[in-house]
mmCIF file as gemmi writes it, N, C-alpha and C atoms, coordinates in Angstrom:
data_model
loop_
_atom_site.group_PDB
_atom_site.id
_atom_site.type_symbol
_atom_site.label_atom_id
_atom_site.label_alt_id
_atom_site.label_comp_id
_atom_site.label_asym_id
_atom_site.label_entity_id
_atom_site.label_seq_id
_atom_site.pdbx_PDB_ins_code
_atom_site.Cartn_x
_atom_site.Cartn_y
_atom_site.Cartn_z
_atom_site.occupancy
_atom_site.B_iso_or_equiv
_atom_site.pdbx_formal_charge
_atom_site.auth_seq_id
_atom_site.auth_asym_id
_atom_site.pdbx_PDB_model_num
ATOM 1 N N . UNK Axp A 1 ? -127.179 56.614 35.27 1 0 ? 1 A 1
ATOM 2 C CA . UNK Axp A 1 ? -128.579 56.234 35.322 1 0 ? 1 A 1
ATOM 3 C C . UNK Axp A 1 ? -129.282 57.13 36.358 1 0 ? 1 A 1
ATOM 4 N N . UNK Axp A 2 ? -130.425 57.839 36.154 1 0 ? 2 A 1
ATOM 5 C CA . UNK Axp A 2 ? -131.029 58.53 36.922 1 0 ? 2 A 1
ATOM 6 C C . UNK Axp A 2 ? -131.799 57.528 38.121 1 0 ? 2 A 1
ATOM 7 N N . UNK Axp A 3 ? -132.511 58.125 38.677 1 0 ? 3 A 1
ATOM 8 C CA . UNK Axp A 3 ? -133.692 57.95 39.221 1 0 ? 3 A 1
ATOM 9 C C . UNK Axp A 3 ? -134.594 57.144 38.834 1 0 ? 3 A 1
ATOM 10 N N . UNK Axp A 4 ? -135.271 57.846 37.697 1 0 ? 4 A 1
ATOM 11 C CA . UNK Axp A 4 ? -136.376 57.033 37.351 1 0 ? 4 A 1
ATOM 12 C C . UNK Axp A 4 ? -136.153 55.927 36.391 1 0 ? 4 A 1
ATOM 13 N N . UNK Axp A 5 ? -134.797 56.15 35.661 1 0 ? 5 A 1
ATOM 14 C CA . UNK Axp A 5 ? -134.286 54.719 34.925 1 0 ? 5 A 1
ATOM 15 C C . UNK Axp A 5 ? -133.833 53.729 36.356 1 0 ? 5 A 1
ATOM 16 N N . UNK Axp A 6 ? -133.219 54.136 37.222 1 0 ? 6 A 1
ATOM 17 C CA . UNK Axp A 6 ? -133.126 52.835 38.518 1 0 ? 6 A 1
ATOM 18 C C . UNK Axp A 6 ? -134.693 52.203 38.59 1 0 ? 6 A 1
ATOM 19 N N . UNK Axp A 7 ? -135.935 53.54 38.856 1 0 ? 7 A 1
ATOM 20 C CA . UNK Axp A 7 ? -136.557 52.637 39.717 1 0 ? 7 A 1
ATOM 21 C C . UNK Axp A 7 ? -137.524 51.66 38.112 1 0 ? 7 A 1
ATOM 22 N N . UNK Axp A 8 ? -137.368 52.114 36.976 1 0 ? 8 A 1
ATOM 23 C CA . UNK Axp A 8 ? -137.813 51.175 36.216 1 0 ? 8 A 1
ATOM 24 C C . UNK Axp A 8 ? -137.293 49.578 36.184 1 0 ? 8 A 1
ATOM 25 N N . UNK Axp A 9 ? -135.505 49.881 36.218 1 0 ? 9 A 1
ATOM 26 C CA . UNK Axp A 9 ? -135.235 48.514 36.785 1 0 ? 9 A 1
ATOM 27 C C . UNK Axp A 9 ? -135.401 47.943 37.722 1 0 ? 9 A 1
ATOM 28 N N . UNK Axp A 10 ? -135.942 48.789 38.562 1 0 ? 10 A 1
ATOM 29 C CA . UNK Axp A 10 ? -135.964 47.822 40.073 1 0 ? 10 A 1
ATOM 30 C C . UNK Axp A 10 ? -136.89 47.37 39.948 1 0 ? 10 A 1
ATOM 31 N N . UNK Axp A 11 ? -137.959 47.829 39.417 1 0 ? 11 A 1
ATOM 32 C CA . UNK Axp A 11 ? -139.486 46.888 39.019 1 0 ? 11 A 1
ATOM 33 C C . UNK Axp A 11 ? -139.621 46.126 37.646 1 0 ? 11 A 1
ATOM 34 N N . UNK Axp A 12 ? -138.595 45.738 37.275 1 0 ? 12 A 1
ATOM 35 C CA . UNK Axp A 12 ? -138.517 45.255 36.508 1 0 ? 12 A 1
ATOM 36 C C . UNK Axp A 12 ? -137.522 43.748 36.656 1 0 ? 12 A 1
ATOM 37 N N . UNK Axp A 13 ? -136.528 44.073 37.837 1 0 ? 13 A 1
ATOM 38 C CA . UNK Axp A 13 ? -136.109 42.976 38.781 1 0 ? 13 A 1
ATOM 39 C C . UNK Axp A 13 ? -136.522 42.086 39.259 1 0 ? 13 A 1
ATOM 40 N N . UNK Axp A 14 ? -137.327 43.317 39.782 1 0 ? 14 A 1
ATOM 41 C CA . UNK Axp A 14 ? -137.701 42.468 40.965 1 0 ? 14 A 1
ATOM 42 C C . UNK Axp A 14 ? -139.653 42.11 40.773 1 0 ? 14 A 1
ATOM 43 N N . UNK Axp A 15 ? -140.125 42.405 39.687 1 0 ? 15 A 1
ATOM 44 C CA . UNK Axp A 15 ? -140.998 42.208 39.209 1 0 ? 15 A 1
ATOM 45 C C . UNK Axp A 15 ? -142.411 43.012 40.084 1 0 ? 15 A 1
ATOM 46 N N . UNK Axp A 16 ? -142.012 43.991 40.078 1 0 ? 16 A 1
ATOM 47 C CA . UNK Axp A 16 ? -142.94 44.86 41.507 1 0 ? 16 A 1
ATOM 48 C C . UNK Axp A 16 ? -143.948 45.971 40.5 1 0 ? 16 A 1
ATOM 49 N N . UNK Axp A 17 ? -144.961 45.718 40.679 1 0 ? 17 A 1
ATOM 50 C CA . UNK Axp A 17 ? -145.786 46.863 40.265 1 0 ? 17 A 1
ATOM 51 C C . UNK Axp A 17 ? -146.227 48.302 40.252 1 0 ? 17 A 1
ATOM 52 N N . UNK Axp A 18 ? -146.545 49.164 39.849 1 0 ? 18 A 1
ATOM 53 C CA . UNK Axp A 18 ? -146.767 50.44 40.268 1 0 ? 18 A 1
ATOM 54 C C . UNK Axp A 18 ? -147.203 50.375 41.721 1 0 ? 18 A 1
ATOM 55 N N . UNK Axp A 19 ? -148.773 49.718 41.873 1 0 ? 19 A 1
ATOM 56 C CA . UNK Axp A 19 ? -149.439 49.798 42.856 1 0 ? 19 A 1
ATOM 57 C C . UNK Axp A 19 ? -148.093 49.436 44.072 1 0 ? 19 A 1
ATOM 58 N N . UNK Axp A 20 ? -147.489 47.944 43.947 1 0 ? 20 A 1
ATOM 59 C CA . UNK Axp A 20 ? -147.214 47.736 45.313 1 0 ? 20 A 1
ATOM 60 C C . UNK Axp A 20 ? -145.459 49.199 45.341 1 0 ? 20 A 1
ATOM 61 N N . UNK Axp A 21 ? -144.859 49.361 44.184 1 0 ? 21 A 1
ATOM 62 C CA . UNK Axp A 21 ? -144.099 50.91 44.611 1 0 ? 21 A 1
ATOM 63 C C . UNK Axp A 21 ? -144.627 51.902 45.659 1 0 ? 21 A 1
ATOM 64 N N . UNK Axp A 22 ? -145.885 52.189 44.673 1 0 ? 22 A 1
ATOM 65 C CA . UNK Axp A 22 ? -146.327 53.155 45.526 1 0 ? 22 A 1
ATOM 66 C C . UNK Axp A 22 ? -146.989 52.662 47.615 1 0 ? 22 A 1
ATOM 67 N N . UNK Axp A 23 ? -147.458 51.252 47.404 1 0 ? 23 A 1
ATOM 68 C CA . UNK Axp A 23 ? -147.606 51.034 48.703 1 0 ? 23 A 1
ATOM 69 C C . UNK Axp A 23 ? -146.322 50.916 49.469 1 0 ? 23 A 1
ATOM 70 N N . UNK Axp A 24 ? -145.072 50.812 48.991 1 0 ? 24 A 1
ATOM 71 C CA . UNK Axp A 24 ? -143.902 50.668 50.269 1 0 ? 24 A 1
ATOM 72 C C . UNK Axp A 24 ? -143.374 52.17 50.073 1 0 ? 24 A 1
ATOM 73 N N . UNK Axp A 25 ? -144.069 53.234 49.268 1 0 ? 25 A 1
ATOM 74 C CA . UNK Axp A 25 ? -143.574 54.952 49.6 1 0 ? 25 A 1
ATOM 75 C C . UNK Axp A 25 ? -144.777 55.794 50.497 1 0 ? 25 A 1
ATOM 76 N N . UNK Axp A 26 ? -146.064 55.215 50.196 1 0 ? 26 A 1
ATOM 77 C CA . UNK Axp A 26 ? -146.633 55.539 50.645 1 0 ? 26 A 1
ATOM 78 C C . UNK Axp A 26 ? -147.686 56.465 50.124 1 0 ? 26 A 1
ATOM 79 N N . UNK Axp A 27 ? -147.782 56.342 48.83 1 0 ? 27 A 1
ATOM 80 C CA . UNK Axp A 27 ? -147.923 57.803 47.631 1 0 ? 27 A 1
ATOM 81 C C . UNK Axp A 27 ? -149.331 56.834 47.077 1 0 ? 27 A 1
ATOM 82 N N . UNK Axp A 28 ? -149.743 57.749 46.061 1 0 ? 28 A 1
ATOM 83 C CA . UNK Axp A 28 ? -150.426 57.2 44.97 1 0 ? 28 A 1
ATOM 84 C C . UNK Axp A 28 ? -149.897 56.709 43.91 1 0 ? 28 A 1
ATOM 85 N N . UNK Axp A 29 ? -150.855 55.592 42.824 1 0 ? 29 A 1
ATOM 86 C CA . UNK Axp A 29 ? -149.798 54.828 42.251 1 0 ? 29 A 1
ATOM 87 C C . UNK Axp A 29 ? -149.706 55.816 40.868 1 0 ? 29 A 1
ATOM 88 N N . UNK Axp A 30 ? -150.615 56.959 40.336 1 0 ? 30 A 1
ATOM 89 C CA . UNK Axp A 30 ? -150.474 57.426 39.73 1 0 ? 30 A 1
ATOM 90 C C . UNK Axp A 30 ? -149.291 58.746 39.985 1 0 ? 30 A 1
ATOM 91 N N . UNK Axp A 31 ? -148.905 58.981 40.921 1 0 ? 31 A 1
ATOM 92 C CA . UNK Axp A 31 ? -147.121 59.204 41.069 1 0 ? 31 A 1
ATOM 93 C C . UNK Axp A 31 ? -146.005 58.281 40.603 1 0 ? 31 A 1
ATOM 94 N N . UNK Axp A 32 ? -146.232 57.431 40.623 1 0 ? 32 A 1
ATOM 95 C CA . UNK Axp A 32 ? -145.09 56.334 40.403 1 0 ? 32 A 1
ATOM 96 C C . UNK Axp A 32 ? -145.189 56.04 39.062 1 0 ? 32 A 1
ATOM 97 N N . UNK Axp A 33 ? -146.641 55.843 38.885 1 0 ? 33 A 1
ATOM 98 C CA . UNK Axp A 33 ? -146.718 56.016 36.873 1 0 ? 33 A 1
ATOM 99 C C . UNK Axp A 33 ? -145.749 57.401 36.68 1 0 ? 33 A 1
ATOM 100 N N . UNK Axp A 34 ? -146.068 58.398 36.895 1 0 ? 34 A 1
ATOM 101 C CA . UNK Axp A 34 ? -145.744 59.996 36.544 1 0 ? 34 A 1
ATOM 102 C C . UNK Axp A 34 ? -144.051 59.506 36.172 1 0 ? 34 A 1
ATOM 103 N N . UNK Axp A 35 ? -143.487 58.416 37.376 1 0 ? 35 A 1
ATOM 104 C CA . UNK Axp A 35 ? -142.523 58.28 37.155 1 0 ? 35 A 1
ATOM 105 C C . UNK Axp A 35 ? -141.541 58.066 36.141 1 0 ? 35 A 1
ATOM 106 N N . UNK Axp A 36 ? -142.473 56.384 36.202 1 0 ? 36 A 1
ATOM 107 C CA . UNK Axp A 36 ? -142.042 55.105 34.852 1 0 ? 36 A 1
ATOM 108 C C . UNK Axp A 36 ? -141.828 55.821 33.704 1 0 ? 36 A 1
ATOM 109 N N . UNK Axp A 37 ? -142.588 57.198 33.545 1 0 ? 37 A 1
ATOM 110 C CA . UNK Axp A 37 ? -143.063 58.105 31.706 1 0 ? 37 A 1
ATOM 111 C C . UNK Axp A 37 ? -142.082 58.243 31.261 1 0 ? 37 A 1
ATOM 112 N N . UNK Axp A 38 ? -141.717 58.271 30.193 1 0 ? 38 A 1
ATOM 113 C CA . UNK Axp A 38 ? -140.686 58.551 29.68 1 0 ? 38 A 1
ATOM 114 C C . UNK Axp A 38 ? -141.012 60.558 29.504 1 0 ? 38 A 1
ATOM 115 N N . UNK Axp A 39 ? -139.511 61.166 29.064 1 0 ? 39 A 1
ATOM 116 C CA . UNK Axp A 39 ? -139.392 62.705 29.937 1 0 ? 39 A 1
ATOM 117 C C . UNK Axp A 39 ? -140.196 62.957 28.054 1 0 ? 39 A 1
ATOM 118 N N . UNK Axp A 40 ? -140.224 62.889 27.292 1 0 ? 40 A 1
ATOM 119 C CA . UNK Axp A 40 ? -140.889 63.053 26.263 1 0 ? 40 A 1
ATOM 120 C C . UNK Axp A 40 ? -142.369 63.427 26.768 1 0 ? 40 A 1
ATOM 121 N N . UNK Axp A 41 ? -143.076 62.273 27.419 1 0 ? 41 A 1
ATOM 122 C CA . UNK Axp A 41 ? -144.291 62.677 27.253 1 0 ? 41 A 1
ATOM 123 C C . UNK Axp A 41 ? -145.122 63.457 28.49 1 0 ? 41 A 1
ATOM 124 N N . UNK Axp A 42 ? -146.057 63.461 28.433 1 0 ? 42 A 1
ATOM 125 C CA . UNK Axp A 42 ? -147.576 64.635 29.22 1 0 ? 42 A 1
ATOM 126 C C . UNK Axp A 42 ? -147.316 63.781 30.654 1 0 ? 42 A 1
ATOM 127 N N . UNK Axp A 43 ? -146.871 64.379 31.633 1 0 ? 43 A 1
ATOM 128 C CA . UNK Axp A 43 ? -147.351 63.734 32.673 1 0 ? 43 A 1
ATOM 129 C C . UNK Axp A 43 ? -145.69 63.311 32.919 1 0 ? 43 A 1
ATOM 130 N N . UNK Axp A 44 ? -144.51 63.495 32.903 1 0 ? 44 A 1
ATOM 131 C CA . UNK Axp A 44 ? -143.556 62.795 33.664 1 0 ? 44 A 1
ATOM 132 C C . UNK Axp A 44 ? -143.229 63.684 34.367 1 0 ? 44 A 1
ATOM 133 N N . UNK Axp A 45 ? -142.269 63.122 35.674 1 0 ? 45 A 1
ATOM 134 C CA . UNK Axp A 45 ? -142.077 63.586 36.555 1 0 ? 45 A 1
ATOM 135 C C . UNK Axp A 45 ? -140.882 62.909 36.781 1 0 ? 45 A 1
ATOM 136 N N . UNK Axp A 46 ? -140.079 63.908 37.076 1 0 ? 46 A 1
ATOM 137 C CA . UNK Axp A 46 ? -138.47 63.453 37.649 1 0 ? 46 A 1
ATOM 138 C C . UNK Axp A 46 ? -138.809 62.623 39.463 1 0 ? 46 A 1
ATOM 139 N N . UNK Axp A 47 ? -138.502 61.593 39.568 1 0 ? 47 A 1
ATOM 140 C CA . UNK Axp A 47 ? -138.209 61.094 40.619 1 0 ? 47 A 1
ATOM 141 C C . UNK Axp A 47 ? -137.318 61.525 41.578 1 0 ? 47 A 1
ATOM 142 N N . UNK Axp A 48 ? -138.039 62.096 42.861 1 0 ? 48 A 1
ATOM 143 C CA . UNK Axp A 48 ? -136.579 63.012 43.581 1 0 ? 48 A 1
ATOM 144 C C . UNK Axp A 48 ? -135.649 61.736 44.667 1 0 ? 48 A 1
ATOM 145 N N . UNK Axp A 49 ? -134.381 62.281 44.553 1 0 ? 49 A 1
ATOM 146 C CA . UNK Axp A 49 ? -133.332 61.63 45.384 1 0 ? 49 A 1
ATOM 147 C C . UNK Axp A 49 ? -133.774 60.911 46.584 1 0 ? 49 A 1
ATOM 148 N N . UNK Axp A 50 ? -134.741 61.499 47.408 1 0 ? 50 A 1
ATOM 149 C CA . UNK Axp A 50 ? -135.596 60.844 48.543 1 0 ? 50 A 1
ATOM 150 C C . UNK Axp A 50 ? -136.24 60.163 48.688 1 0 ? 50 A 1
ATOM 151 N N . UNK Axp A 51 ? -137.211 59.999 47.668 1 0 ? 51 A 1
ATOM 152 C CA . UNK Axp A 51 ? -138.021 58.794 47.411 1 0 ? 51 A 1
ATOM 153 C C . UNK Axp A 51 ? -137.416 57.775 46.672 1 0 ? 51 A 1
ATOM 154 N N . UNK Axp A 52 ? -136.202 57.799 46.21 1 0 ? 52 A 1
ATOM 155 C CA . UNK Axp A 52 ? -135.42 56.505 45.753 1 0 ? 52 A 1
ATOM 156 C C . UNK Axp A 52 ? -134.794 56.498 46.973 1 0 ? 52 A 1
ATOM 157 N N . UNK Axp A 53 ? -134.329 56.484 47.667 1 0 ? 53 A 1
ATOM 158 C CA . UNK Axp A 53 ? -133.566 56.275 48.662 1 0 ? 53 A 1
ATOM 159 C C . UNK Axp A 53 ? -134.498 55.319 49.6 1 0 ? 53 A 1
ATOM 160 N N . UNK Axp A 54 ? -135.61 56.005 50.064 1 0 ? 54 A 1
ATOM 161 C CA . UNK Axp A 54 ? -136.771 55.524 50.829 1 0 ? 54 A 1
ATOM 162 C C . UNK Axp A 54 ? -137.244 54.729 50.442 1 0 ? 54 A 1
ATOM 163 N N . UNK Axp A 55 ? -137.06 54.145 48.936 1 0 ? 55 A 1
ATOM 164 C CA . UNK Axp A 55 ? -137.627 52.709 48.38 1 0 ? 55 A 1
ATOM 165 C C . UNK Axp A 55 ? -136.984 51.603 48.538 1 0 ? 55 A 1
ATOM 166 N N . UNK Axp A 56 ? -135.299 52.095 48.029 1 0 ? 56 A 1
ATOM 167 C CA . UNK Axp A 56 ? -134.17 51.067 48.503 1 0 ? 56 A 1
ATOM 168 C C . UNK Axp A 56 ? -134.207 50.795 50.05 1 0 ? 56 A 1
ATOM 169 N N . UNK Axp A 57 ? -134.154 51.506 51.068 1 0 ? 57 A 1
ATOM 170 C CA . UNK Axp A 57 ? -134.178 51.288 52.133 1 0 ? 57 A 1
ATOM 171 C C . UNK Axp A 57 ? -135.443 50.185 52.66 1 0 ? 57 A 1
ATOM 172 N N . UNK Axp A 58 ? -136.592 50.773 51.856 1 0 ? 58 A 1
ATOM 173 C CA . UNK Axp A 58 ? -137.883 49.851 52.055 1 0 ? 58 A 1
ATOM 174 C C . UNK Axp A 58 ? -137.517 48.092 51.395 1 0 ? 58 A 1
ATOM 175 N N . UNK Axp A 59 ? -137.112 48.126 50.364 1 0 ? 59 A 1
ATOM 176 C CA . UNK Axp A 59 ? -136.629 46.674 50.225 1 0 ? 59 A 1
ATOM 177 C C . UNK Axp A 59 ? -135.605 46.435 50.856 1 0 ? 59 A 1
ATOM 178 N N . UNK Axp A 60 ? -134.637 47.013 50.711 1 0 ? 60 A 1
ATOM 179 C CA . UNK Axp A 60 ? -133.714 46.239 52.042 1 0 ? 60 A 1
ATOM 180 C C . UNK Axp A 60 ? -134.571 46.199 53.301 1 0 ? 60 A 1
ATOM 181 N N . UNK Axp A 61 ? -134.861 46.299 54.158 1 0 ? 61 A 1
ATOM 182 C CA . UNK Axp A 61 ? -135.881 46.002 55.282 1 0 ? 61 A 1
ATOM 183 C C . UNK Axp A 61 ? -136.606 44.698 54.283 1 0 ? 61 A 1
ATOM 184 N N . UNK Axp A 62 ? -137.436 44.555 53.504 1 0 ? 62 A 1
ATOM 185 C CA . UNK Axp A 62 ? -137.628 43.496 53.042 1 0 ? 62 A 1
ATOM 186 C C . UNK Axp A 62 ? -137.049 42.299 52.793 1 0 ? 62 A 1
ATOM 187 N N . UNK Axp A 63 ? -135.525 42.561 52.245 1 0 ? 63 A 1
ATOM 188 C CA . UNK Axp A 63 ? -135.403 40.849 52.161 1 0 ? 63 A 1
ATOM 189 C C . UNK Axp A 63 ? -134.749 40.901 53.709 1 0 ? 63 A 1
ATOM 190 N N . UNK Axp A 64 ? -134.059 41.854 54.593 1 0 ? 64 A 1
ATOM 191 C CA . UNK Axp A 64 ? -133.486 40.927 55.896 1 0 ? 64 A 1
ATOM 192 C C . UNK Axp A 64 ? -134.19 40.267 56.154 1 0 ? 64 A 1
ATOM 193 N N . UNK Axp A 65 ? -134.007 39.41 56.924 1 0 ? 65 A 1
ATOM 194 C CA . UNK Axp A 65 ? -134.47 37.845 57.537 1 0 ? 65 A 1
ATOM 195 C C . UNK Axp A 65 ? -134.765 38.548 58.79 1 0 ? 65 A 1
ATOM 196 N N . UNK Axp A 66 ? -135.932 38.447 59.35 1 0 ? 66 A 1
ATOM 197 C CA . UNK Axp A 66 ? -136.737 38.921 60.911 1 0 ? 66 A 1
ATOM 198 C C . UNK Axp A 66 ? -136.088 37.597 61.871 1 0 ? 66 A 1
């Protein structure tokens, strides 16, 4: 599973939207669309290794308990 098939499941898990993706990377949400695209069409974009990493890390920081 790549990249951008993880982060489709992860918003699809965890029921998370473009917008709030892009608010815990820090990006625009029309990057994170670029993402979701399937590689067929106008506008996708391979998701790089770093910004999945930096997302997982961002939810983990989320569910620990403060």
């Amino acid at each position: 599973m790549d990249n951008n098939e993880s982060l489709r499941k992860v918003m699809h898990d965890r029921q998370l939207s473009g917008k709030q993706i892009a608010d815990l990377l820090g990006m625009t949400v029309e990057g994170v669309y670029n993402w979701t695209r399937t590689p067929e069409t106008r506008g996708y974009r391979r998701m790089p290794d770093t910004a999945y990493k930096l997302l997982a890390l961002q939810l983990e920081l989320e569910d620990t308990p403060q």
